[in-house]
C-alpha positions as CSV (number, residue, x, y, z in Angstrom):
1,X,-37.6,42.1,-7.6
2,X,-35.4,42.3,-4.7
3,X,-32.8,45.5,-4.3
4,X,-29.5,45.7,-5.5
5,X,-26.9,45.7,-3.0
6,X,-24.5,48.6,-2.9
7,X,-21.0,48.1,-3.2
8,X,-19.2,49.9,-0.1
9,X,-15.7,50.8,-1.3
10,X,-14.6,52.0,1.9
11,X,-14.7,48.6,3.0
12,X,-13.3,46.8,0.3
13,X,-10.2,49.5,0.3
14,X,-9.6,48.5,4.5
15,X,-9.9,44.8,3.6
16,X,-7.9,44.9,0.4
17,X,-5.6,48.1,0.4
18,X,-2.8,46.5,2.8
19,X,-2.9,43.2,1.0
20,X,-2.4,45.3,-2.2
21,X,0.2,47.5,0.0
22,X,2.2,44.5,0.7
23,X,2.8,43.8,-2.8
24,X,4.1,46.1,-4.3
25,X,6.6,46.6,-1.5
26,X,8.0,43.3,-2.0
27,X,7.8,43.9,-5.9
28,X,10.2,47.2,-5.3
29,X,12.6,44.9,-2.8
30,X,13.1,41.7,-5.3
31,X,14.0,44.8,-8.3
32,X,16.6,46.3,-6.3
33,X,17.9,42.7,-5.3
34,X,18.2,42.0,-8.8
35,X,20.2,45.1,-9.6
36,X,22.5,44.2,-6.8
37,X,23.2,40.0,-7.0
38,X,25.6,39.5,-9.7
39,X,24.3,36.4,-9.5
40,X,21.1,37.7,-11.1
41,X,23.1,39.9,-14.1
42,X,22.3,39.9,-17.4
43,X,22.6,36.6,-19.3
44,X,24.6,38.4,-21.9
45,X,26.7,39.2,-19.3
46,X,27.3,35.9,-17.6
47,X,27.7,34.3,-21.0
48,X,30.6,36.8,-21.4
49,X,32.1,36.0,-17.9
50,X,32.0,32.4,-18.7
51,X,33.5,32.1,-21.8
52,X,36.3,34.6,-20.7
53,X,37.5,32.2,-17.9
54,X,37.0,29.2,-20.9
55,X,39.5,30.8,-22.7
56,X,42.2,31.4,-19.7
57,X,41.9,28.2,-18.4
58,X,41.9,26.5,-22.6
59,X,45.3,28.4,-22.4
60,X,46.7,27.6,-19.5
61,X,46.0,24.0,-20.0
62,X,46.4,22.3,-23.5
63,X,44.1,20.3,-25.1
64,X,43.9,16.5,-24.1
65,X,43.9,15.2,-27.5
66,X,47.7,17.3,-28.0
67,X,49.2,14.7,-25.6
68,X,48.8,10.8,-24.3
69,X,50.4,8.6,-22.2
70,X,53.9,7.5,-22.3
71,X,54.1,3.9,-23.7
72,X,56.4,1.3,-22.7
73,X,57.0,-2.3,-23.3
74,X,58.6,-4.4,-20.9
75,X,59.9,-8.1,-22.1
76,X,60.7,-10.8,-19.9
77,X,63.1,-12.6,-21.9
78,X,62.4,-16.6,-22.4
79,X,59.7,-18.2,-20.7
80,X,57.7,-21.7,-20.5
81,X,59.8,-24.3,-22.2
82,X,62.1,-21.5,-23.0
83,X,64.1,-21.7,-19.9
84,X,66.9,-19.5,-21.0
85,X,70.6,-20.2,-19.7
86,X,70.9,-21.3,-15.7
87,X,73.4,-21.4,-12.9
88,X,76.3,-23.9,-12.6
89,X,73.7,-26.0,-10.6
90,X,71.0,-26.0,-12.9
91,X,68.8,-25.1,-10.2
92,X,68.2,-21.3,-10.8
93,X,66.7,-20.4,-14.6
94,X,66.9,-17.5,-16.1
95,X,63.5,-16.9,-17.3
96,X,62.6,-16.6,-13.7
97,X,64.9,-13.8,-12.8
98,X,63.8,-12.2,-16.2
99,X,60.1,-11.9,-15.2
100,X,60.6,-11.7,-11.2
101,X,62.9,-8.5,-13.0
102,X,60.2,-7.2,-15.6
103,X,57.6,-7.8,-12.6
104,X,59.5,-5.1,-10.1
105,X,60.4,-2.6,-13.5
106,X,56.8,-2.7,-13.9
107,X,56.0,-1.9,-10.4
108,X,58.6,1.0,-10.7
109,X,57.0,2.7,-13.6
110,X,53.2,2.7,-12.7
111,X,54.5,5.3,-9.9
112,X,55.0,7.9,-12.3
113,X,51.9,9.7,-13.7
114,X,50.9,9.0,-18.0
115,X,52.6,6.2,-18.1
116,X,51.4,2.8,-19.6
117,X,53.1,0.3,-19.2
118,X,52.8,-3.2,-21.5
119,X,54.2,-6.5,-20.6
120,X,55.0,-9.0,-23.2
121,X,54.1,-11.4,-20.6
122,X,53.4,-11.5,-16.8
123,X,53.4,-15.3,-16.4
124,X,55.8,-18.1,-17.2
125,X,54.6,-18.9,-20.3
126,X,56.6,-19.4,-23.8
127,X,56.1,-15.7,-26.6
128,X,57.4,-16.2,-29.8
129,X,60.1,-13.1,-30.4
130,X,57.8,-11.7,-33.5
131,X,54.8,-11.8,-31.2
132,X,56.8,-9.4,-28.8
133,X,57.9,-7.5,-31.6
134,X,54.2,-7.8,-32.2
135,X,53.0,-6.5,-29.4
136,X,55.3,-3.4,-29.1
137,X,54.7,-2.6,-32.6
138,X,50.7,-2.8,-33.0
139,X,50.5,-1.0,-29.2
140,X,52.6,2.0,-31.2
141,X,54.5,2.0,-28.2
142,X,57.6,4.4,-27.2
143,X,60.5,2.4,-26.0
144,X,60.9,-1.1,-26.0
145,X,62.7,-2.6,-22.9
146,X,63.7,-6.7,-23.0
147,X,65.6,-7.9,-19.4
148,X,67.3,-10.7,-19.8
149,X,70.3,-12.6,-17.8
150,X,73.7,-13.6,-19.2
151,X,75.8,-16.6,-19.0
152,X,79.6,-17.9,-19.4
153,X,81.9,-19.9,-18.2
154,X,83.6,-17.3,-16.7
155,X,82.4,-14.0,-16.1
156,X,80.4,-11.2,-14.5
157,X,78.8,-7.9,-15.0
158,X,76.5,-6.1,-16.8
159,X,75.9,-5.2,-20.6
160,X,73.4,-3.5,-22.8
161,X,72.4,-4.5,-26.2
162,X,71.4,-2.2,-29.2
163,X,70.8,-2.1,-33.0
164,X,74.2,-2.1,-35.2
165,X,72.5,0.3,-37.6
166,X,71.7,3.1,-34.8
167,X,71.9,6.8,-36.0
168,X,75.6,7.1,-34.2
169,X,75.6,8.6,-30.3
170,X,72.2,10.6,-30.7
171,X,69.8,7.5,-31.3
172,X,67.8,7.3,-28.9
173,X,68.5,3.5,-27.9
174,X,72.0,4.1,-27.6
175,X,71.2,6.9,-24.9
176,X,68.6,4.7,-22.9
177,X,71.1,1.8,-22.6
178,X,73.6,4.9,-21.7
179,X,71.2,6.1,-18.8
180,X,70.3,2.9,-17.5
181,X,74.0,1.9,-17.4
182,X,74.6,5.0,-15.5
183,X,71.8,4.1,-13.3
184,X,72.4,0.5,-12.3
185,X,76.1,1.5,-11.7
186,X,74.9,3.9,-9.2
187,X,72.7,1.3,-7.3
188,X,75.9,-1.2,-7.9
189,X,76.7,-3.9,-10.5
190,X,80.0,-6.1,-10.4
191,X,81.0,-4.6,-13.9
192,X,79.9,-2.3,-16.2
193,X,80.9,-4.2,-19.7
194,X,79.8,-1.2,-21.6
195,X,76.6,-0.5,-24.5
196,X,77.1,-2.9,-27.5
197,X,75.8,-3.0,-30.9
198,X,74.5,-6.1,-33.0
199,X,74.3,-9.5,-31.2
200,X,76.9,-11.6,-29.6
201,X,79.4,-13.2,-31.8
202,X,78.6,-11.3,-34.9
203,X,80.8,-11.7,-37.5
204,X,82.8,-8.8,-39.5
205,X,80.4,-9.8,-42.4
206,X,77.4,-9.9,-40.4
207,X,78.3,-6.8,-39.1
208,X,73.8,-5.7,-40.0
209,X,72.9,-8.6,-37.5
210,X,71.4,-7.7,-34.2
211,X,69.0,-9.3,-31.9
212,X,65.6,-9.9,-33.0
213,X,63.7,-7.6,-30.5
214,X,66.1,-4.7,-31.4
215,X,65.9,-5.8,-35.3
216,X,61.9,-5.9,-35.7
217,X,60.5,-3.3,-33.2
218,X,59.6,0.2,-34.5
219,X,60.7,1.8,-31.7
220,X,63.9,2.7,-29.4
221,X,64.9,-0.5,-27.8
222,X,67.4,-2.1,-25.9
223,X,68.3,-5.6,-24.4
224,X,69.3,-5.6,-20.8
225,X,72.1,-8.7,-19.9
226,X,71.5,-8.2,-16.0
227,X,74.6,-9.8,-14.7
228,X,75.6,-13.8,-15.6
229,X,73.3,-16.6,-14.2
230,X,77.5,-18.4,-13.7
231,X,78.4,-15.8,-11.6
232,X,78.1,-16.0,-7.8
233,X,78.4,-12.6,-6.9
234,X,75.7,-11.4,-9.6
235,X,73.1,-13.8,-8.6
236,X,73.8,-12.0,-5.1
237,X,73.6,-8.5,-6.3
238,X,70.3,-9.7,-8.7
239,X,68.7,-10.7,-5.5
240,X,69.5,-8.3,-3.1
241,X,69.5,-5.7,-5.0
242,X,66.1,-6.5,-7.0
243,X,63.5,-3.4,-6.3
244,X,67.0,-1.3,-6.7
245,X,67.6,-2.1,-9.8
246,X,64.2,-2.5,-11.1
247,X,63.6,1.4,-9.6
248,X,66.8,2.7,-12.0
249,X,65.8,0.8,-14.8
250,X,62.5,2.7,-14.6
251,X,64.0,5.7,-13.5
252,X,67.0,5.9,-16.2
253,X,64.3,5.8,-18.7
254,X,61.7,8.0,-17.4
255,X,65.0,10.6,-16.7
256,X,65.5,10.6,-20.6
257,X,62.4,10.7,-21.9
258,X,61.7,13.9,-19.1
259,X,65.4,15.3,-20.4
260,X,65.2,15.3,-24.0
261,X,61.6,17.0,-23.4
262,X,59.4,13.8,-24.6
263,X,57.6,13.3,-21.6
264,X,56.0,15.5,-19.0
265,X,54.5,14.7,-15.7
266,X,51.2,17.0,-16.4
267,X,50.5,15.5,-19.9
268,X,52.7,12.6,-21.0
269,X,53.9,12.7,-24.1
270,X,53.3,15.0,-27.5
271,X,50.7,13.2,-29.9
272,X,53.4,14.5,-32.7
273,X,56.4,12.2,-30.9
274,X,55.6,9.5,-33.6
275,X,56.9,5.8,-34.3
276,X,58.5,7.0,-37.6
277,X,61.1,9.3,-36.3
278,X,61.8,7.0,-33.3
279,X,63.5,4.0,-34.0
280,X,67.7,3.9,-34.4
């Protein structure tokens, strides 16, 4: 049998003990770095942190599903066969102005921030009135807005139409044909004719009667006469004037909604502002 070789500690210490050394100086260095990065705390703690900040920020900011955007239908009176009234000439149709109108209004109101905005339509095509109504209605929307142009055989200006049945000078339709009056006067109309109630024509014992956008929408609505088709100087004002009086149609509306504290820039409108308390 051959000898066992003796194991020479001496040696293995010098090869080993600064390996071993080396260790456990690092193992010291990564504990106090552990103690010191906050980064490195206890989970308990940065749980703690983190919900803390949750909750400052959950009450800074309210919750998404408390608010939604601000919905609003524009209608382009007439359309397709529907030509609506003209000009003396017959070369100028009113459903054209209507949409080239609604088209601008539209423009004017995607600048503002929780807004959406629904357009009965967006080409010249013939709607039937209950499919506007329709539309408003099943999109649960806010404020229904119809543009449309007037005509006589004399005659000039412009007038606003709302329900005969609304809840006296508080409804809000009577104040968003108010605003927008106030508005297009400011930008500047031939005449201001003043908010009316019902349709035109009514009778003392059709005194319920109104138009049938204002009669079968849920919601605060109003029908914009934008000057006569018959009159000169408004078929000048409607085309010079266009993007002006689109931007204070959008802005008369988006001023009330802002004033009576429906609407806000940050979050649109309350999910409690519902179609039951709206209309008249």
């Amino acid at each position: 049998m051959g000898r066992r070789r003796r194991i020479r500690w001496d040696r293995v210490l010098i090869v080993f003990g600064p390996i071993l050394l080396l260790i456990i100086l690092l193992c010291v260095k990564c504990h106090h770095g552990d103690d010191e990065d906050p980064g490195n705390a206890d989970p308990g703690t940065v749980e703690s942190m983190t919900v803390s900040e949750s909750a400052q920020d959950s009450a800074a900011q309210p919750a998404q599903s408390e608010y939604r955007d601000l919905v609003l239908v524009v209608d382009a009176g007439h359309g397709g066969n529907d030509t609506g009234t003209n000009n003396q000439a017959e070369t100028r149709f009113e459903k054209d102005d209507n949409l080239r109108l609604s088209l601008a209004v539209e423009d004017a109101l995607n600048r503002y921030p929780h807004v959406q905005i629904i357009m009965t339509r967006e080409t010249d095509v013939y709607v039937d009135l209950q499919e506007r109504c329709d539309i408003a209605n099943n999109a649960n929307a806010d404020f229904f807005l119809s543009l449309h142009r007037n005509s006589a055989s004399a005659g000039n200006g412009v007038e606003i139409w709302i329900n005969n049945d609304s809840a006296g000078d508080v409804a809000m339709d009577k104040l968003m044909a108010e605003y927008i009056m106030e508005w297009l006067e400011q930008v500047g109309i031939s005449n201001n004719r003043g908010i009316k109630k019902g349709l035109r024509n009514t009778s003392v014992e059709a005194e319920s009667e109104n138009y049938y956008v204002n009669r079968f929408t849920n919601m605060p609505s109003c029908l914009v006469e934008m000057g006569f088709m018959t009159s000169e100087l408004d078929n000048s004002n409607f085309d010079t004037k266009l993007n002006e009086y689109a931007d204070a149609i959008a802005g008369a509306v988006m001023e009330l909604v802002t004033d009576k504290g429906i609407y806000t820039e940050q979050h649109g409108v309350p999910a409690s502002w519902s179609t039951t308390t709206r209309k008249g």
